[in-house]
C-alpha positions in Angstrom: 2.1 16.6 -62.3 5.6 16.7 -64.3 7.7 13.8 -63.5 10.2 16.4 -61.9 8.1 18.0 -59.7 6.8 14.7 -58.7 9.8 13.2 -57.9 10.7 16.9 -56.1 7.0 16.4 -54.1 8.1 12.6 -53.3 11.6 13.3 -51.9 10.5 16.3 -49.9 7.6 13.6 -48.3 9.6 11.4 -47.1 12.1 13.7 -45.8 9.4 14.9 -43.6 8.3 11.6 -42.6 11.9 11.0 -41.7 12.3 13.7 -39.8 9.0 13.4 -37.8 10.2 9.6 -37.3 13.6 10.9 -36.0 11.7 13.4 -33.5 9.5 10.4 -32.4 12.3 8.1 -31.9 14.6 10.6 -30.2 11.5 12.1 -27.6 10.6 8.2 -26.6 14.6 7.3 -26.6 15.3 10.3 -23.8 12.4 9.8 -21.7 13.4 5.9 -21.6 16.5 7.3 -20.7 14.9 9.8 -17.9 12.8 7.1 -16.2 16.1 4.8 -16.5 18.4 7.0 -14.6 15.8 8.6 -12.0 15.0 5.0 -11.0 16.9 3.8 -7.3 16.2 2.2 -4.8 15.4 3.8 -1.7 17.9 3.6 0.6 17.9 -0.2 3.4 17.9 0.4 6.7 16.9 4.2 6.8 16.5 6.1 10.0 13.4 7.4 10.0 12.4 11.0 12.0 9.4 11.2 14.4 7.4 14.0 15.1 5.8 15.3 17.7 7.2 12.6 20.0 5.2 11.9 23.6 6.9 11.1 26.4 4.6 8.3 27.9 5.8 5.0 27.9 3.6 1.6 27.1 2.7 -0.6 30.0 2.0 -4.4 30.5 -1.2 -5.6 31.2 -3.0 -2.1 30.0 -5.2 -2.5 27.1 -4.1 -0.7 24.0 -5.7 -0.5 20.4 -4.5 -0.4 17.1 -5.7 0.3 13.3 -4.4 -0.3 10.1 -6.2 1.5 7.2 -4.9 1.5 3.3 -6.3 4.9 2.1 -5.7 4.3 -1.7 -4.0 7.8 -2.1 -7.5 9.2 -2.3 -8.8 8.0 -5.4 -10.7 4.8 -4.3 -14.3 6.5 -4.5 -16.9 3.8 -4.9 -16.7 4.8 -8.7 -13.4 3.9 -9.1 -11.2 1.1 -11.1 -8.0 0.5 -11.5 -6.4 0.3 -14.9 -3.7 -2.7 -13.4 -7.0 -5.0 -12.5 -8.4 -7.3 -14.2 -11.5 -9.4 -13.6 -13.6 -12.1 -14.9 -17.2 -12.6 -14.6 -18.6 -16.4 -13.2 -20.2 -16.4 -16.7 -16.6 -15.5 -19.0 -17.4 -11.9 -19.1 -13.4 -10.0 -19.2 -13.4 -7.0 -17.1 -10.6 -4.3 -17.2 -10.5 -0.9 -14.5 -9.7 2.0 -16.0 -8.7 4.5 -13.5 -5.2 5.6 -13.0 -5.6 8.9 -11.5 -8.1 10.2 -8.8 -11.3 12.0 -10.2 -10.5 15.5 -9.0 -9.0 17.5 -6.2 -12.1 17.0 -4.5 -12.2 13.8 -4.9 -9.0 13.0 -3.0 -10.0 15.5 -0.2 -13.1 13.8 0.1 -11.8 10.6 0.7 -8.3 11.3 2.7 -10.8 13.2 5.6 -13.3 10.4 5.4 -10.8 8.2 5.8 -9.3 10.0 8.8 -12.6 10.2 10.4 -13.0 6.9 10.3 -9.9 6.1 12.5 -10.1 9.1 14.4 -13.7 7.8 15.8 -11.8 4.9 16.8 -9.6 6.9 19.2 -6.7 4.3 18.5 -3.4 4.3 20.7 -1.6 3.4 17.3 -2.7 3.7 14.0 -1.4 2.4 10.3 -1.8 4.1 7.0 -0.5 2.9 3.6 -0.6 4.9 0.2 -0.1 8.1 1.4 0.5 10.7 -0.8 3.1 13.1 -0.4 2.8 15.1 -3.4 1.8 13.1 -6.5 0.0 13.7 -10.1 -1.8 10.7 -9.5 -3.6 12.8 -6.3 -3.7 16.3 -7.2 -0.4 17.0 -5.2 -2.7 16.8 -2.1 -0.4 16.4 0.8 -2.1 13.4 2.6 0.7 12.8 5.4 0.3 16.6 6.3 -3.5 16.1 6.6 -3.0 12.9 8.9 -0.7 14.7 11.5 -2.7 17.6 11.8 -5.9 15.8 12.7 -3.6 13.4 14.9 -2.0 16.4 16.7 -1.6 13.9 19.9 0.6 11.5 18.2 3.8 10.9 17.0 4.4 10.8 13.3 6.6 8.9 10.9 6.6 8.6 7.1 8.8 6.0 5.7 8.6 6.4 2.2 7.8 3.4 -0.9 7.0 4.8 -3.9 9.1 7.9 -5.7 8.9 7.7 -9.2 9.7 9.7 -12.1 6.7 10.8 -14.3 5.4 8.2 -16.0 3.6 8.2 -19.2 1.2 5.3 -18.5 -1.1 4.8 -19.7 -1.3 7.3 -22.5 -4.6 8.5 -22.1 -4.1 9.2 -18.4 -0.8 9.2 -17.1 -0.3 7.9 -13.7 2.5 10.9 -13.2 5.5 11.4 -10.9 4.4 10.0 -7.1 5.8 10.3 -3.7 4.0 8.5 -1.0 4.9 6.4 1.7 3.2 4.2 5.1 2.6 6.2 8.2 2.8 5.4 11.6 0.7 7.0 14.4 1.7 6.9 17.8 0.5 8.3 21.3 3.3 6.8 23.0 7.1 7.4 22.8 8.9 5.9 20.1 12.5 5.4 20.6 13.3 4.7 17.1 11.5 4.2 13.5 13.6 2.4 10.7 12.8 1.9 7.2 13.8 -1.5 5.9 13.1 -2.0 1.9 11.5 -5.4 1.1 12.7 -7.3 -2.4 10.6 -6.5 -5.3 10.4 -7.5 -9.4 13.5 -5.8 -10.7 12.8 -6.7 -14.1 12.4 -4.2 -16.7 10.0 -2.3 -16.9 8.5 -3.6 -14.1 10.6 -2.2 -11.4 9.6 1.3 -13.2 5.9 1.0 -12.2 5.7 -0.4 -9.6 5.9 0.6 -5.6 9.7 0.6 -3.9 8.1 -1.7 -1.4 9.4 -1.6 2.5 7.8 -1.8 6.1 8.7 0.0 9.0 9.9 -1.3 12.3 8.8 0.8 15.3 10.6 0.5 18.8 9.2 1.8 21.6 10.3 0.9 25.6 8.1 -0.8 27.8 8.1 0.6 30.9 9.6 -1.2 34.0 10.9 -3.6 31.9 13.9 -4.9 29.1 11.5 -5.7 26.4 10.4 -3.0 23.7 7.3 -3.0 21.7 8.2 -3.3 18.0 5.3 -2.3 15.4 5.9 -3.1 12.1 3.8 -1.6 9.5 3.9 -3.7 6.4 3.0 -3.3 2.5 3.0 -6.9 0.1 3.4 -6.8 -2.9 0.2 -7.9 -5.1 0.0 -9.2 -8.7 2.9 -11.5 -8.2 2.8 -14.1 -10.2 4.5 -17.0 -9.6 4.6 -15.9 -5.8 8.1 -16.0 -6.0 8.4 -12.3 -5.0 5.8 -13.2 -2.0 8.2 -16.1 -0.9 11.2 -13.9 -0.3 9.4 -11.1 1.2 8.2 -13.2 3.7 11.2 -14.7 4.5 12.8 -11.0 4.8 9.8 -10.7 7.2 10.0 -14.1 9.4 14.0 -13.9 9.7 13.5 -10.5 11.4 10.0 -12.1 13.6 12.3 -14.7 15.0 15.3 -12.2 15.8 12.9 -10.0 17.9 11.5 -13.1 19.1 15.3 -14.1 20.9 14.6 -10.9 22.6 11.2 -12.1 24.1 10.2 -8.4 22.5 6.2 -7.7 22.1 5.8 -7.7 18.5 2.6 -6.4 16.4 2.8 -6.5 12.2 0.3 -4.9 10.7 -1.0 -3.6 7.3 -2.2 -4.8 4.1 -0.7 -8.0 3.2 -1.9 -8.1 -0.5 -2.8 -11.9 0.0 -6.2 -13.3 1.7 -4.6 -13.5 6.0 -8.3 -14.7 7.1 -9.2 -17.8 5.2 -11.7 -15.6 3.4 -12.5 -16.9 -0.2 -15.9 -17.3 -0.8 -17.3 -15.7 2.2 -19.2 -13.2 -0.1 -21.7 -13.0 -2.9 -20.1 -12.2 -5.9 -20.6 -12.6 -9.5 -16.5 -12.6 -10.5 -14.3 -15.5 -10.1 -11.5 -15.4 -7.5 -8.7 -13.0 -9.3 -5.5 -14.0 -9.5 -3.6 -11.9 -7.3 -5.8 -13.6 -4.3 -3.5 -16.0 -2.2 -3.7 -17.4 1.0 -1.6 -16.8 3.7 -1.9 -19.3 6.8 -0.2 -20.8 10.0 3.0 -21.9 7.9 3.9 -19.0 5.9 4.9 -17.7 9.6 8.1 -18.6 12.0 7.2 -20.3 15.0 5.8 -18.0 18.1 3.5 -15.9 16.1 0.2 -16.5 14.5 -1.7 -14.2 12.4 -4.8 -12.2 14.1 -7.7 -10.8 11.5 -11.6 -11.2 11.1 -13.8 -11.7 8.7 -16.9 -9.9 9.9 -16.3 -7.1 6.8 -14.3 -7.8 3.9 -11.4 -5.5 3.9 -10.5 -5.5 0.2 -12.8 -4.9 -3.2 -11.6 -5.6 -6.4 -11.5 -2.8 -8.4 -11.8 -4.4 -12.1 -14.8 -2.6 -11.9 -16.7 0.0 -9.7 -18.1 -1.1 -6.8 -20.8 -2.8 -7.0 -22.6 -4.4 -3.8 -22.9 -8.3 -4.1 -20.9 -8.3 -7.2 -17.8 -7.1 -6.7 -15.2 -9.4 -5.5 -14.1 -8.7 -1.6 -11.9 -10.8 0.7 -9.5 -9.8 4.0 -6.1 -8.9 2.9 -5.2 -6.2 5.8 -5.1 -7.5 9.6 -2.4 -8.3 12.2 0.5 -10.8 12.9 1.1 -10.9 16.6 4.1 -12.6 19.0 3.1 -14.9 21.4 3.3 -12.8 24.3 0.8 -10.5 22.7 -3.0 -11.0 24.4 -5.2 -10.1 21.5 -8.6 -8.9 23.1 -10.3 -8.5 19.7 -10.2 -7.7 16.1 -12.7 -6.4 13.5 -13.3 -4.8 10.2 -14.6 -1.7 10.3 -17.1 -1.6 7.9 -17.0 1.8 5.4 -18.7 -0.1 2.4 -15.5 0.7 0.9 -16.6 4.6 0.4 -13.0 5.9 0.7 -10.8 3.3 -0.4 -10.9 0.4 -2.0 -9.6 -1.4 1.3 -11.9 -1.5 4.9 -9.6 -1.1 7.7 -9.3 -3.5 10.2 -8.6 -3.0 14.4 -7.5 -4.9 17.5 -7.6 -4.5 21.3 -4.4 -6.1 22.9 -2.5 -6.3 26.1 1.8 -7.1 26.5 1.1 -9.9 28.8 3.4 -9.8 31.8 
């Protein structure tokens, strides 16, 4: 080739290289810039609307029941990992899930009715969902909430919403997508108000892009022939906090508001997945993997004085999902339960036991009285 036409060849390379360099740089540099300004906070201290609100009040001294269930936005099959989870085997063995989108359509069908089934066959007065899908990539746009209320048809509805995202590119191969979801609270008596309160989470960058706009929900209902209101508080953790500095001031969010309700000798009930072991739980079952990080035990004195936490361990309620499930090798502990006031009478709790076939969480029940 003449040194001309070489030189010509050359230049005209690398002005193509710079050019798809340019395009590269400039598609990454507004999408950085699309996730940066879509991101806020959802809004403290939110009203939240109920549906289909009864008119029956709650009485003392009649027994009531009450579940809490994590649904895993559908996509918690038994075949199932999680590309955030990582694992380690008792022999050194690294594990890493995968997943970061449900199977199918199907799939996340499959597992949002067998999850409702499962608490409808309870016949709960008050029931607790977290990772609900609103409409989300992640879960076929599958309108989980909407599927909840119309097998619940005889109880009040609420959605306070944690998790709205822009669409997000990770990872590559599979792209977790834009999300809405939320925790949902189930009522067959009347609620006199629901409000959204948002919990501190990692605002460091990128962080605070992926992960959930964490909050819990404070419930109010009247008790009848009486001053005091029932307040249900359905709660979501934070989980792969390291440090546990997040954990501390969550928690603290949590207590100051416990002992406030507690100046009102109110009944009080928190419940939902914690993200932390509640029920002293480690070790209780055969594994092959060593305790993950993210496992960290809540007891006694993480809460204020006048409550104490209520769970069981007859199931595990949790799998670790560095892997698929696998019976007697996967690593399980009790993450989702109750915390209850003092004047609460808890008549029993237990794990229901699904062998984890709809979510990668079991959910957990109790039987309770307001004592007089």
């Amino acid at each position: 080739m003449p040194k001309a036409k070489k030189k010509s060849f050359l230049k005209t390379f690398f002005r193509v290289i710079a050019i798809l360099l340019l395009i590269i740089i400039l598609t990454v540099g507004t999408y950085v810039l699309y996730v940066i300004f879509q991101y806020k906070r959802i809004e403290d201290n939110q009203n939240i609307s109920v549906n289909n609100n009864p008119t029956q009040l709650v009485q003392v001294g009649q027994e009531y029941s009450i579940s809490t269930y994590n649904i895993g936005f559908g996509a918690y099959a038994q075949d199932f990992s999680f590309f955030m989870d990582k694992g380690e085997t008792l022999d050194g063995k690294k594990l890493q899930g995968t997943g970061s989108v449900a199977k199918n359509e199907q799939t996340v069908n499959n597992n949002t009715n067998g999850a409702i089934e499962t608490i409808k066959s309870q016949n709960v007065d008050f029931a607790f969902f977290q990772e609900v899908d609103v409409k989300a990539t992640r879960s076929y746009k599958v309108n989980q909430y909407k599927a909840i209320q119309s097998n619940f048809e005889n109880m009040a509805s609420s959605i306070s919403m944690n998790f709205h995202s822009a669409y997000l590119f990770y990872p590559l191969t599979s792209p977790h997508g834009k999300t809405d979801a939320g925790i949902v609270t189930l009522s067959k008596y009347k609620i006199d108000s629901a409000v959204r309160r948002s919990l501190p989470v990692d605002e460091s960058f990128p962080t605070k892009f992926f992960d959930l706009d964490r909050c819990f929900q404070v419930t109010r209902l009247k008790v009848q022939d009486s001053d005091k209101e029932l307040v249900l508080i359905n709660i979501h953790m934070s989980a792969y906090d390291e440090g546990g500095k997040i954990r501390t001031k969550q928690l603290k969010m949590l207590n100051d508001i416990l002992a406030s309700e507690k100046q009102k000798d109110n009944y009080v009930i928190v419940g939902g997945d914690f993200n932390h072991d509640i029920a002293g739980s480690i070790g209780l079952w055969q594994t092959n993997r060593k305790k993950p990080d993210w496992v960290f035990v809540l007891g006694a004195d993480d809460l204020t004085d006048g409550y104490r936490w209520v769970s069981s361990t007859n199931a595990p309620t949790c799998r670790s999902t560095d892997t698929k499930y696998i019976k007697n090798e996967s690593y399980l502990v009790v993450l989702d339960g109750f915390i209850c006031s003092q004047n609460i009478e808890s008549i029993d709790i237990h794990n229901i036991d699904t062998d984890f076939m709809y979510s990668d969480h079991n959910p957990a029940k109790m039987t309770f009285k307001l004592k007089v």
